[in-house]
N, C-alpha and C positions, 0 to 999 in steps of 0.2 A: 930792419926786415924781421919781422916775427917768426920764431921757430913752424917749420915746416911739420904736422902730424903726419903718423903715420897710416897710409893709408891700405896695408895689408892685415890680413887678419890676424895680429897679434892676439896671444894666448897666455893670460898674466896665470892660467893654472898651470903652463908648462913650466912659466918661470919660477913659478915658490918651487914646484916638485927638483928644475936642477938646482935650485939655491940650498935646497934641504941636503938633496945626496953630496953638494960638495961641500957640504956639514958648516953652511958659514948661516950669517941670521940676515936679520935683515940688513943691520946697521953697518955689518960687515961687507959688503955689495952694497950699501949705499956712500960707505968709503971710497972702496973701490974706484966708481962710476963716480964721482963726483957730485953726489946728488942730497936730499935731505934723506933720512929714512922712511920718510911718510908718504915720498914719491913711491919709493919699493914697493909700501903698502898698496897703495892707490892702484896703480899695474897690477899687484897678481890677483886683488880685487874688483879686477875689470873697470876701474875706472878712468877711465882715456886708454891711451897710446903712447909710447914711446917716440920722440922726433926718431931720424936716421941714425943720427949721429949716438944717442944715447940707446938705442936697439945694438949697433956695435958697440959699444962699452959694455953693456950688460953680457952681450957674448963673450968677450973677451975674458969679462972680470969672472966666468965660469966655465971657459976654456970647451966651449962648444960654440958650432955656427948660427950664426942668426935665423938660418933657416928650423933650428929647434924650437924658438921660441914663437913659432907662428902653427898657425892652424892649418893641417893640409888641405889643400884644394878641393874642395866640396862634390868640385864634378868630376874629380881622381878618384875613378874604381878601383885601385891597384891598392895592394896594400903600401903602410907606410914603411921603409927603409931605414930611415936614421940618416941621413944624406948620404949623399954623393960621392 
């Protein structure tokens, strides 16, 4: 069965900005999450998506909810929160 993409509006510039504050690089989150470094690259330089599975790792491995690392709802007037 082929990895499933994601199909919410992932936001690979929310992702460098918490990788940066939680003072780690790339390689270090790409430790983390199990992944190559160049996947890291790839996402915070918009290129693709994250599956599910690897959107929670990258949460985890930054210790904020996966709802940070997406883009808010277009058609949400409201301002944004920080979740929930």
């Amino acid at each position: 069965m082929a990895k499933q993409a994601l199909s919410l509006p992932f936001d690979g510039e929310r992702l460098r900005r918490h990788r940066e504050l939680s003072g780690l690089f790339q390689a270090d989150l790409a430790r983390r999450c199990s992944v190559d470094q160049s996947r890291i690259s790839q996402l915070e330089n918009g290129d693709g998506k994250p599956s599910p599975p690897l959107l929670r790792a990258l949460a985890r491995a930054l210790n904020i909810s996966t709802a940070d690392l997406l883009r808010p709802d277009e058609g949400n007037a409201g301002p944004e929160t920080g979740g929930e």
